[in-house]
Residue frames as qw, qx, qy, qz and C-alpha x, y, z in Angstrom:
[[0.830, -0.231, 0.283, 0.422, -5.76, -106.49, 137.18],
 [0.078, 0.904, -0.351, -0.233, -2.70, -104.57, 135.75],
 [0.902, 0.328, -0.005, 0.282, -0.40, -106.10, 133.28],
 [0.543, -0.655, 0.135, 0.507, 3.36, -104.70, 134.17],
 [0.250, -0.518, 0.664, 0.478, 5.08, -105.62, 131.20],
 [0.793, 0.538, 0.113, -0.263, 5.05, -107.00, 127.81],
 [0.230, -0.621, 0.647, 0.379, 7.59, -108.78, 126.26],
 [0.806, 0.328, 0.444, -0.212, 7.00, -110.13, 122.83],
 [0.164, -0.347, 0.742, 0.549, 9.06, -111.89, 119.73],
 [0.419, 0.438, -0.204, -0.769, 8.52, -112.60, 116.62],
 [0.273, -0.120, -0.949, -0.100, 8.20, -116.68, 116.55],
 [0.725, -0.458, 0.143, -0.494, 5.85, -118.42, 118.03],
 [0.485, 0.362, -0.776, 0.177, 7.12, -121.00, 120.14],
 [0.470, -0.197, -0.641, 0.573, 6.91, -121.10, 123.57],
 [0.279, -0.775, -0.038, -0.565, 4.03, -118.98, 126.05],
 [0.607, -0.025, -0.608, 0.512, 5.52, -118.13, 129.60],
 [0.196, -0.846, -0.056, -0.493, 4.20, -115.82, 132.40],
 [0.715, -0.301, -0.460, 0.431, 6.50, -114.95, 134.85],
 [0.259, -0.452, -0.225, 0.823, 6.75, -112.19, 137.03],
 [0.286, 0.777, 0.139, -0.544, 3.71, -109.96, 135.64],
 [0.390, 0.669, -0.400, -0.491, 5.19, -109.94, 131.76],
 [0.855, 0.399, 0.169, -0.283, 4.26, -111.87, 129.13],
 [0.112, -0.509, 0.727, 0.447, 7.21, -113.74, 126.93],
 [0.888, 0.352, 0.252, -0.156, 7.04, -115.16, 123.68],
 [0.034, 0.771, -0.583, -0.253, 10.21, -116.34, 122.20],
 [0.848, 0.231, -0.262, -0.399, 11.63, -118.93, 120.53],
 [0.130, -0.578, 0.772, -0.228, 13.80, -120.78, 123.10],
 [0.684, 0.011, 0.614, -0.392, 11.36, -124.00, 122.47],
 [0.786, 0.573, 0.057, -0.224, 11.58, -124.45, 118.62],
 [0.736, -0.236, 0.472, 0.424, 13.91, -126.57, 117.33],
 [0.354, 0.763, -0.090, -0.533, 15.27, -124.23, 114.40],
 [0.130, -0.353, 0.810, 0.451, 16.24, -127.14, 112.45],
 [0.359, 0.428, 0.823, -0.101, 12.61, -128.37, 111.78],
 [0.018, -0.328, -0.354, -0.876, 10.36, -126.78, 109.47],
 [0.258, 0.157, 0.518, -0.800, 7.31, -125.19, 110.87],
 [0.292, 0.351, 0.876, -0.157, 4.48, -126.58, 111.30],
 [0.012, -0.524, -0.507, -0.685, 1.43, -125.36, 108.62],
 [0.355, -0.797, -0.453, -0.184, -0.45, -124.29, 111.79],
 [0.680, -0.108, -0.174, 0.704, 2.15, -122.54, 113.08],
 [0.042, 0.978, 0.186, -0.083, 1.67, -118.71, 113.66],
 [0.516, 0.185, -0.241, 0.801, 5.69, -117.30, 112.59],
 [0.412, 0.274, -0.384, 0.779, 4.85, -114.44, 114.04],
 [0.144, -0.645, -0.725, -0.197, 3.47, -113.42, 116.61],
 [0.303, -0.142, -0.326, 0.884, 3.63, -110.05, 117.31],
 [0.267, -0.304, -0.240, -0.882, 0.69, -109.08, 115.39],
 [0.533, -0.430, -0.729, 0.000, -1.83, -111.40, 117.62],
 [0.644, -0.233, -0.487, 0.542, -0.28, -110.59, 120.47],
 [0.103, 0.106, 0.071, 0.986, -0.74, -106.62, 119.75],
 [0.426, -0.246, -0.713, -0.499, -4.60, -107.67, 119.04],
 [0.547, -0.480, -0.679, 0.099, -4.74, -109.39, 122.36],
 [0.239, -0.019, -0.347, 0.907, -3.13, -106.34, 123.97],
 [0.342, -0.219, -0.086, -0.910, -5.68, -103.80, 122.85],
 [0.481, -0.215, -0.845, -0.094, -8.45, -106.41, 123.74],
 [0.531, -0.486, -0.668, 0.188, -8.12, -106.84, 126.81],
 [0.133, -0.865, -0.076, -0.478, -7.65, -103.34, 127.67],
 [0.680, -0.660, -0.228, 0.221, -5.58, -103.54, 129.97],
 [0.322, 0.870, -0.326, 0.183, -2.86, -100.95, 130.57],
 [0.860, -0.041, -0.110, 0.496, 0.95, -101.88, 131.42],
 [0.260, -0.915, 0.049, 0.304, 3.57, -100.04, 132.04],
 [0.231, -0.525, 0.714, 0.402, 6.57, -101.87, 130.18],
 [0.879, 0.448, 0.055, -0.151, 6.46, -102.92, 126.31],
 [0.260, -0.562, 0.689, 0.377, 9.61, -104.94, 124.69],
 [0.824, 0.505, -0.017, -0.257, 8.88, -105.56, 121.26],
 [0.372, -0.534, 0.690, 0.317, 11.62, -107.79, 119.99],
 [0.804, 0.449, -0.057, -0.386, 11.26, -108.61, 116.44],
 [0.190, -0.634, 0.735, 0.147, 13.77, -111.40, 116.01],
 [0.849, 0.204, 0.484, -0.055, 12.46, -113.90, 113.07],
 [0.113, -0.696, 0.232, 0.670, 14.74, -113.90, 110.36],
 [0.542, 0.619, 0.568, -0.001, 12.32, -114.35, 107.60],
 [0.322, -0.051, 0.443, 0.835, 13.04, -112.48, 104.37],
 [0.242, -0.669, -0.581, -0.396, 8.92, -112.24, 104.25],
 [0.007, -0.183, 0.247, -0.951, 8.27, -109.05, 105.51],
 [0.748, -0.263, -0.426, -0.436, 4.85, -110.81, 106.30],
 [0.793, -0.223, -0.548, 0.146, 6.30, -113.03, 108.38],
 [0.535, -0.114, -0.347, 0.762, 7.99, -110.47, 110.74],
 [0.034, -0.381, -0.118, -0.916, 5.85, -107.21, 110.20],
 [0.075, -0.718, -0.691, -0.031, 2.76, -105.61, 111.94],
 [0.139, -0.461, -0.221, -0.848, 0.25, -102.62, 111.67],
 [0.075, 0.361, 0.595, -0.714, -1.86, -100.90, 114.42],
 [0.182, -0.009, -0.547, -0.817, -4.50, -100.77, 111.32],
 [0.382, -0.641, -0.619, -0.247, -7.83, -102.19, 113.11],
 [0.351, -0.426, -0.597, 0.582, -7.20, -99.69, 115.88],
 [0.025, 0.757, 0.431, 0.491, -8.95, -96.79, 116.87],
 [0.220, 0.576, -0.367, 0.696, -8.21, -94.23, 118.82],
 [0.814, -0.496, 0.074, -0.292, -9.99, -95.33, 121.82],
 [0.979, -0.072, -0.074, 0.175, -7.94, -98.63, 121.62],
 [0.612, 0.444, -0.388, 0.527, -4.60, -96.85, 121.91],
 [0.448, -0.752, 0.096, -0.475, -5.48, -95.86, 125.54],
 [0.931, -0.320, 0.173, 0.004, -3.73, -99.17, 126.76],
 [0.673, 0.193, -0.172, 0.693, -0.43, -97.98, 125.88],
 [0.136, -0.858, 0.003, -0.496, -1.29, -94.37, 127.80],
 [0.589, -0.764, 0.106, -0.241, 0.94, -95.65, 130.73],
 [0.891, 0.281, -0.156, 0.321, 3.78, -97.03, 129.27],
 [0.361, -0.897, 0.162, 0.196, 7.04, -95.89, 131.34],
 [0.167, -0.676, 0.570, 0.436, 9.14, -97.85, 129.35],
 [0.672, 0.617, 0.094, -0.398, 9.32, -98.71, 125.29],
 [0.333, -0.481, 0.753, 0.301, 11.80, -100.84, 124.03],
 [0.870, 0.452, 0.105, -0.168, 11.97, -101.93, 120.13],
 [0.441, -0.456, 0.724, 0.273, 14.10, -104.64, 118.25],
 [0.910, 0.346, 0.114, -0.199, 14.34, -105.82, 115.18],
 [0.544, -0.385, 0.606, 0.435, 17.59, -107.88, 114.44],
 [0.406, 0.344, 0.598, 0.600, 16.35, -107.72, 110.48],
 [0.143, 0.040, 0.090, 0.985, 15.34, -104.08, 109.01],
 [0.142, 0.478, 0.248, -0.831, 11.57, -102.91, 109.97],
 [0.236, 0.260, 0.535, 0.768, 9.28, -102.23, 107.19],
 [0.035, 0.343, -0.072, 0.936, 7.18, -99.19, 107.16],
 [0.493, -0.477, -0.395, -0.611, 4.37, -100.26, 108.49],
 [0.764, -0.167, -0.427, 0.453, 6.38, -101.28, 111.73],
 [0.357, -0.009, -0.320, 0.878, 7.81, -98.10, 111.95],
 [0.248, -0.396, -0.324, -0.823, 4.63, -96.63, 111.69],
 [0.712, -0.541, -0.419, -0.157, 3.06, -98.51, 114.32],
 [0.555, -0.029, -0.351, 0.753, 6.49, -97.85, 116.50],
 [0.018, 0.127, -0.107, 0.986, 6.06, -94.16, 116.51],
 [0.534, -0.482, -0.437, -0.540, 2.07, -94.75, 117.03],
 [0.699, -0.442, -0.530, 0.187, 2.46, -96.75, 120.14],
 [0.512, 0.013, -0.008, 0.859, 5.13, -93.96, 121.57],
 [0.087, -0.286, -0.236, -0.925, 2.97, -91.11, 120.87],
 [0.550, -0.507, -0.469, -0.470, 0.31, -92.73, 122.71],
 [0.681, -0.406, -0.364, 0.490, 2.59, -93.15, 126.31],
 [0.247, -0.788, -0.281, -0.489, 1.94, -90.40, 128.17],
 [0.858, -0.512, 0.033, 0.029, 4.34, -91.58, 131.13],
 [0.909, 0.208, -0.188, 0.307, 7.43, -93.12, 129.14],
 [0.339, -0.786, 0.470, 0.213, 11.11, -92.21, 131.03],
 [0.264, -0.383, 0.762, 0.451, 12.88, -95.00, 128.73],
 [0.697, 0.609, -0.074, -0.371, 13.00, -95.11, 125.13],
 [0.445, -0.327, 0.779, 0.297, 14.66, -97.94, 122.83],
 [0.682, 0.660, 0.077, -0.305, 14.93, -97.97, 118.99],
 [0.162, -0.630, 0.594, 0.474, 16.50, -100.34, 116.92],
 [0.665, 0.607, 0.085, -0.427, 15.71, -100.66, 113.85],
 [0.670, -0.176, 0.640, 0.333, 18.67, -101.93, 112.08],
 [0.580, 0.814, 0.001, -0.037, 19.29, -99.79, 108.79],
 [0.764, -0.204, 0.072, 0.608, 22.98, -100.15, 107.72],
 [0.003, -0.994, 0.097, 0.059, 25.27, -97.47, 107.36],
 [0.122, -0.681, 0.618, 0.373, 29.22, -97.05, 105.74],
 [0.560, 0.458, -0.599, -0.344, 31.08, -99.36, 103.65],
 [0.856, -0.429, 0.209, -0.196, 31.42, -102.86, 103.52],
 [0.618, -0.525, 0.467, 0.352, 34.21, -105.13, 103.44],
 [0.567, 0.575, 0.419, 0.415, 34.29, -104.57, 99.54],
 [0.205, -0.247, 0.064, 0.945, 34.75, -100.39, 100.13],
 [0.100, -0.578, -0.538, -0.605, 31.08, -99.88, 98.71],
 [0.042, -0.034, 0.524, -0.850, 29.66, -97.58, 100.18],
 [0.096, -0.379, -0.855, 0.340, 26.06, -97.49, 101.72],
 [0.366, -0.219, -0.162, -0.890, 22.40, -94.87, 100.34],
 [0.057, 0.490, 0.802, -0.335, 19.56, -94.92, 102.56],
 [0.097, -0.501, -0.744, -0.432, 16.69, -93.85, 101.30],
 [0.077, -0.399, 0.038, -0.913, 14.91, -90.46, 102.42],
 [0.627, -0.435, -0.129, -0.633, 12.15, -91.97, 103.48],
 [0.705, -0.185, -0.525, 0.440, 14.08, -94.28, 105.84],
 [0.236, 0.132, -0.266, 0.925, 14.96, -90.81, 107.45],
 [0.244, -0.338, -0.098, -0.904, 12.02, -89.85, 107.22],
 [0.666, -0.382, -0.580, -0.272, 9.98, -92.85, 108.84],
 [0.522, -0.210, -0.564, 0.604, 12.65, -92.60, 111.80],
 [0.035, 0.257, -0.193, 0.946, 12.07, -89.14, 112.36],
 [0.599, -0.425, -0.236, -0.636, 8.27, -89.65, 112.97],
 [0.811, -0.320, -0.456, 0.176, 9.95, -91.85, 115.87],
 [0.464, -0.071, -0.300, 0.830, 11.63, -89.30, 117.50],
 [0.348, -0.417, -0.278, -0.792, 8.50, -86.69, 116.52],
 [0.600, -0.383, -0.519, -0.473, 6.56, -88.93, 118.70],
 [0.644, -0.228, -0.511, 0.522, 8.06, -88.42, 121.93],
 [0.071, -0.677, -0.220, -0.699, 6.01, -86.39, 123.47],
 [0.681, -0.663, -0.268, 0.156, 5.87, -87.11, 127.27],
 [0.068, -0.868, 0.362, -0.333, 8.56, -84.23, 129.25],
 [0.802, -0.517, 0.270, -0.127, 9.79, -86.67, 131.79],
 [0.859, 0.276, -0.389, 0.187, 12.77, -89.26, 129.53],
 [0.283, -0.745, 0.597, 0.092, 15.69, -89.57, 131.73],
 [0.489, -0.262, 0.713, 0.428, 16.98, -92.25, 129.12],
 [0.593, 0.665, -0.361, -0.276, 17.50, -92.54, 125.01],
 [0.566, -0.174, 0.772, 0.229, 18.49, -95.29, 123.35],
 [0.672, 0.628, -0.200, -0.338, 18.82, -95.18, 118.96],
 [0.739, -0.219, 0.599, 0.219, 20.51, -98.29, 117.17],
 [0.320, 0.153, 0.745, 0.565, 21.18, -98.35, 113.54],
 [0.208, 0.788, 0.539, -0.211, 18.67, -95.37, 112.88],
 [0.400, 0.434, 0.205, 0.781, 18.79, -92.71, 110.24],
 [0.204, -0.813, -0.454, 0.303, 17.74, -89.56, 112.13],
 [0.158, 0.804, 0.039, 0.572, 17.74, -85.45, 110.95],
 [0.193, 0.373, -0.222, 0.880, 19.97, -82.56, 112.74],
 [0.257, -0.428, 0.155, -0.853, 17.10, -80.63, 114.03],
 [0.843, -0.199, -0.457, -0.201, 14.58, -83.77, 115.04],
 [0.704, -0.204, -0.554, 0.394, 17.23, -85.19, 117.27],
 [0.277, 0.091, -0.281, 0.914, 18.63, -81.53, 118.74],
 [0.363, -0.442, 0.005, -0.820, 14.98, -80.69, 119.55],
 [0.838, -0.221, -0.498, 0.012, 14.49, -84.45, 121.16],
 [0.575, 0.021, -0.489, 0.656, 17.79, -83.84, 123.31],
 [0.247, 0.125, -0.503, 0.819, 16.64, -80.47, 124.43],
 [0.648, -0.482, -0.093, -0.582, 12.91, -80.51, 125.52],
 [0.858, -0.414, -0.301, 0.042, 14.75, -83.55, 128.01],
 [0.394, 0.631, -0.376, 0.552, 17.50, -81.46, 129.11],
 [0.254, -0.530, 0.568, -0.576, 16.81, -81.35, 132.46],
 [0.809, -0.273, 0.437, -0.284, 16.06, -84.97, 133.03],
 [0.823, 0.466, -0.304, -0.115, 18.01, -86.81, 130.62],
 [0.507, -0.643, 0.572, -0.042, 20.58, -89.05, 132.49],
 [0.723, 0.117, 0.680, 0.040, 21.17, -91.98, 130.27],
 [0.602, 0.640, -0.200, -0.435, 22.13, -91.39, 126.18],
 [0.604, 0.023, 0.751, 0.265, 22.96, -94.25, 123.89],
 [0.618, 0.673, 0.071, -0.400, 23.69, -94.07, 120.45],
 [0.519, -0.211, 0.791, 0.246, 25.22, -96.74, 118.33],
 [0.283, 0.026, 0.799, 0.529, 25.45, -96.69, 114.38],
 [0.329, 0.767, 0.344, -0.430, 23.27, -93.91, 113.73],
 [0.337, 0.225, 0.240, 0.882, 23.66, -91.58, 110.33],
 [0.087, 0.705, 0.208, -0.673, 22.80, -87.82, 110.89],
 [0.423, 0.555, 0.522, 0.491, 21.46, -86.11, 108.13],
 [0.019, 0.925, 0.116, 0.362, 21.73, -81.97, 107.85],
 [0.102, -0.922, 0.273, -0.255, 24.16, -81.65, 109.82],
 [0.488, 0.505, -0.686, 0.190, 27.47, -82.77, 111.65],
 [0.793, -0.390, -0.449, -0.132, 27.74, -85.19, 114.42],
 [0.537, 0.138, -0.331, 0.764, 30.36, -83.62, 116.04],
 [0.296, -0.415, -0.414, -0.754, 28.12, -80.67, 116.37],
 [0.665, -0.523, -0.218, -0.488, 25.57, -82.31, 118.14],
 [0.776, -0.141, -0.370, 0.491, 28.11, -83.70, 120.58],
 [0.297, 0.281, -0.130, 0.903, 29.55, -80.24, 121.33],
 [0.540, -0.370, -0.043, -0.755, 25.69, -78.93, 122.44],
 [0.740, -0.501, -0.414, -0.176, 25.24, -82.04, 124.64],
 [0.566, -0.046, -0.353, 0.744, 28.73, -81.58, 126.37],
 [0.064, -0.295, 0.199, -0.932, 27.62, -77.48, 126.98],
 [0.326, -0.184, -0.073, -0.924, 24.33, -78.40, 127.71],
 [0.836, -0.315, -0.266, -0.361, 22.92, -81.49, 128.92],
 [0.047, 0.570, -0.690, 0.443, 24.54, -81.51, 132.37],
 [0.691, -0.374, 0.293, -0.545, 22.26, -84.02, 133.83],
 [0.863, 0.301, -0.405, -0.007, 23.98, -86.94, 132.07],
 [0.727, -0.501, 0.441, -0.162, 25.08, -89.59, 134.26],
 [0.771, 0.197, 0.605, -0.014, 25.67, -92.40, 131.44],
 [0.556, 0.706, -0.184, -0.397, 26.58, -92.43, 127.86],
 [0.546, -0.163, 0.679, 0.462, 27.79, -94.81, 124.97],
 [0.589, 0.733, -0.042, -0.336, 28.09, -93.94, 121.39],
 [0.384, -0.427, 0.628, 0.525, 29.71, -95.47, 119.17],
 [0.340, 0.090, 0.690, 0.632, 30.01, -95.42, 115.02],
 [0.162, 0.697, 0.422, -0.557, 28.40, -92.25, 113.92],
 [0.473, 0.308, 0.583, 0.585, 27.81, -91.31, 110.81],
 [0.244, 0.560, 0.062, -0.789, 27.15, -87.96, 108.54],
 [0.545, 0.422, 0.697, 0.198, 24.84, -88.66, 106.06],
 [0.207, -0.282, 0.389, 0.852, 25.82, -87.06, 102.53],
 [0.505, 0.652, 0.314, -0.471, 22.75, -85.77, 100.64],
 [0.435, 0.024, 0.641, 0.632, 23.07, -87.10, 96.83],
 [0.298, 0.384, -0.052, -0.872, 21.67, -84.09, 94.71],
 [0.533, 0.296, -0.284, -0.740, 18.49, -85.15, 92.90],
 [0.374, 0.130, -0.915, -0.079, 18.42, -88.68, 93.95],
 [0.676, -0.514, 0.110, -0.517, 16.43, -88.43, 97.40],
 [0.904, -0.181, -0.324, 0.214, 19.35, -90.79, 98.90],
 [0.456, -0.857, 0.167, -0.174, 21.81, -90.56, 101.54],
 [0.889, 0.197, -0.336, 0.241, 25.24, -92.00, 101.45],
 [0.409, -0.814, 0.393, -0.120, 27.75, -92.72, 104.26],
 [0.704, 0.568, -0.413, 0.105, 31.03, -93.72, 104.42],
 [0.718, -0.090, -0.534, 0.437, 32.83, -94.16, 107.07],
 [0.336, -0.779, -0.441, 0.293, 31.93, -93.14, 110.79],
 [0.171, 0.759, -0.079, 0.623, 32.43, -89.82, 111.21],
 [0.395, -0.626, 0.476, -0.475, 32.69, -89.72, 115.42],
 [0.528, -0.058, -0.847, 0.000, 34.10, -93.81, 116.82],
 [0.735, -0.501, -0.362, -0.279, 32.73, -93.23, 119.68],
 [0.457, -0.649, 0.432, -0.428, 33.52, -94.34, 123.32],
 [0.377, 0.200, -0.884, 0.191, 35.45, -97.70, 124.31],
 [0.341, -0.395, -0.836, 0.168, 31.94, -99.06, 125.97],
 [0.315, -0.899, -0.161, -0.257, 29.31, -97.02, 128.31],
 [0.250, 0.327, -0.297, 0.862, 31.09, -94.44, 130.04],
 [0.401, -0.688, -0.581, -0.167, 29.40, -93.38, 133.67],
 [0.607, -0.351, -0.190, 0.688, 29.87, -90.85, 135.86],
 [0.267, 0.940, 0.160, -0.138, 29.02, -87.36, 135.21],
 [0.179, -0.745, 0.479, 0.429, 32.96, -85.98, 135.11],
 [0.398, -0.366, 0.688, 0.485, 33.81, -88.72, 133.08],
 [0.380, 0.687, 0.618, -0.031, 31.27, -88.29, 130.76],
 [0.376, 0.920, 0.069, -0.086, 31.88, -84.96, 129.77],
 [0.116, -0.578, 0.677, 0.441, 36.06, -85.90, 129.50],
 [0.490, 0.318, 0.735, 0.344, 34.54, -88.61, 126.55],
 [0.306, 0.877, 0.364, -0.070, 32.58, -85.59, 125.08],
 [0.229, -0.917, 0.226, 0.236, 35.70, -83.88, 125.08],
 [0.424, -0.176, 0.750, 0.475, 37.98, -86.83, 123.30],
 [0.576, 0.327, 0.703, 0.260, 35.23, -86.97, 120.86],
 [0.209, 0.976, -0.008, -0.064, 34.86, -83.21, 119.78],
 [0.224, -0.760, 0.555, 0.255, 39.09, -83.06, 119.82],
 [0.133, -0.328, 0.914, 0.199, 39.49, -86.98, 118.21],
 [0.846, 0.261, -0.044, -0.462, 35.99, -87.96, 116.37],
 [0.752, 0.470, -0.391, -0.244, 38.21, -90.36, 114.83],
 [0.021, -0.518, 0.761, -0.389, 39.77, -91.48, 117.55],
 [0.783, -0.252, -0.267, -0.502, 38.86, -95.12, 118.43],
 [0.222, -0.761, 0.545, -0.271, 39.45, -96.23, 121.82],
 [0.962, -0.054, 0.261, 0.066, 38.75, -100.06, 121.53],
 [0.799, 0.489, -0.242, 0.252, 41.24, -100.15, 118.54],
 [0.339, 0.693, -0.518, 0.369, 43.84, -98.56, 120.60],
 [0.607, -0.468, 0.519, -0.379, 43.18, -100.09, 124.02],
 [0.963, -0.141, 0.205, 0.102, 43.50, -103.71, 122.26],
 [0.710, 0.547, -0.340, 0.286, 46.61, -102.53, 120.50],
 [0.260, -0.668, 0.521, -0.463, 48.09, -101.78, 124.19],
 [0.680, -0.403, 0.541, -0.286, 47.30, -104.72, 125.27],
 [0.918, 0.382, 0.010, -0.107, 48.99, -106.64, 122.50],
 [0.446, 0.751, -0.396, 0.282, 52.00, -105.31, 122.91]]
């Protein structure tokens, strides 16, 4: 037997098999109670445990981390009892989808980029991690932490299969070169890019817009929206952004032509943002 799919949050609550893929979510727990002492909060680490186990490969993981505990206990896991043998049951993964609605801690992303590295298949990738980026409604502004950059990068390192024909980054810090070697080892099959509330370090986000518009003609799809450039503070090993540097597109954009006329507003009008002005049209 062949597992399809995997879908797994970060309560326990509620087990369901339906159609080949596994849910665990928390659409059963009444979130006014307290939980129970025997309660497992989360269970993604089990549930990882049982994965390797049973050895079975899958094709489709959706990790959805979505307990918002302040215990990084209560929401984390580690691919730390595995061995390399045991990562063989992610060697057929086509598609990788991660969520956390609170920020990751390393040992998350670590396992992220493990699992990834180990799919050998994958066409769709999803990462969101949820790091914040600009100011907030005070005008502070926002340092992330090298190694935030760094942890992401080893998530973008680890995409190693030739084949993606989609990308998806959420709230991720990510380097210049990292991403601009990601984009073009999938040049000819990339059809699908998402990117939403990224910061770019080393370099400009415009930029890397400009090279996908010459060069990645196979797009079909695309939404981006709040991009950041992330300002290197000298001698601090932080990163500080301020306000987006590219708004983006006014929702997913499809269509090859019209794709590359969005690539085109956003290299000419980075700053141009089309929700704001489409609801101000329609106010008047």
């Amino acid at each position: 037997m062949t597992v399809a799919s995997y879908c797994l949050s970060g309560v326990w609550t509620n087990w369901d098999v339906d159609h080949d893929t596994l849910h665990l979510d928390c659409d059963g727990y009444d979130g006014g109670a307290p939980f129970p002492d025997t309660c497992t909060r989360s269970t993604i680490q089990p549930c990882l445990d049982a994965i390797v186990r049973s050895k079975m490969p899958f094709t489709c993981l959706q990790l959805l981390v979505d307990d918002d505990s302040a215990n990084p206990a209560e929401r984390g896991f580690n691919l730390d009892s595995m061995n390399e043998e045991d990562f063989s049951v992610f060697s057929k993964l086509e598609v990788a989808h991660f969520e956390a609605i609170t920020p990751l801690d390393d040992s998350g992303l670590e396992a992220m980029a493990k699992i990834i590295s180990h799919a050998n298949r994958l066409k769709i990738v999803s990462c969101a991690q949820y790091d914040e980026f600009g100011g907030d409604e005070d005008g502070e502004t926002v340092c992330t932490a090298s190694q935030r950059f760094e942890l992401s990068d080893d998530t973008l390192r680890s995409i190693k299969w030739d084949g993606i024909t989609a990308l998806s980054f959420e709230n991720m810090p990510v380097s210049k070169d990292l991403l601009f070697n990601l984009l073009n080892k999938h040049r000819k099959t990339l059809e699908d890019l998402n990117l939403h509330r990224c910061a770019l370090r080393d370099g400009s986000w415009t930029d890397i817009i400009q090279w996908i518009k010459d060069n990645l003609k196979s797009l079909t799809s695309i939404e981006m929206t709040d991009l950041y450039d992330a300002e290197s503070q000298a001698n601090t090993g932080q990163y500080l952004t301020r306000e987006p540097s590219v708004c983006g597109t006014p929702g997913g954009i499809t269509g090859s032509e019209k794709v590359q006329d969005a690539l085109q507003t956003m290299i000419e009008r980075p700053l141009f943002d089309a929700n704001a002005a489409a609801y101000d049209e329609l106010m008047v």
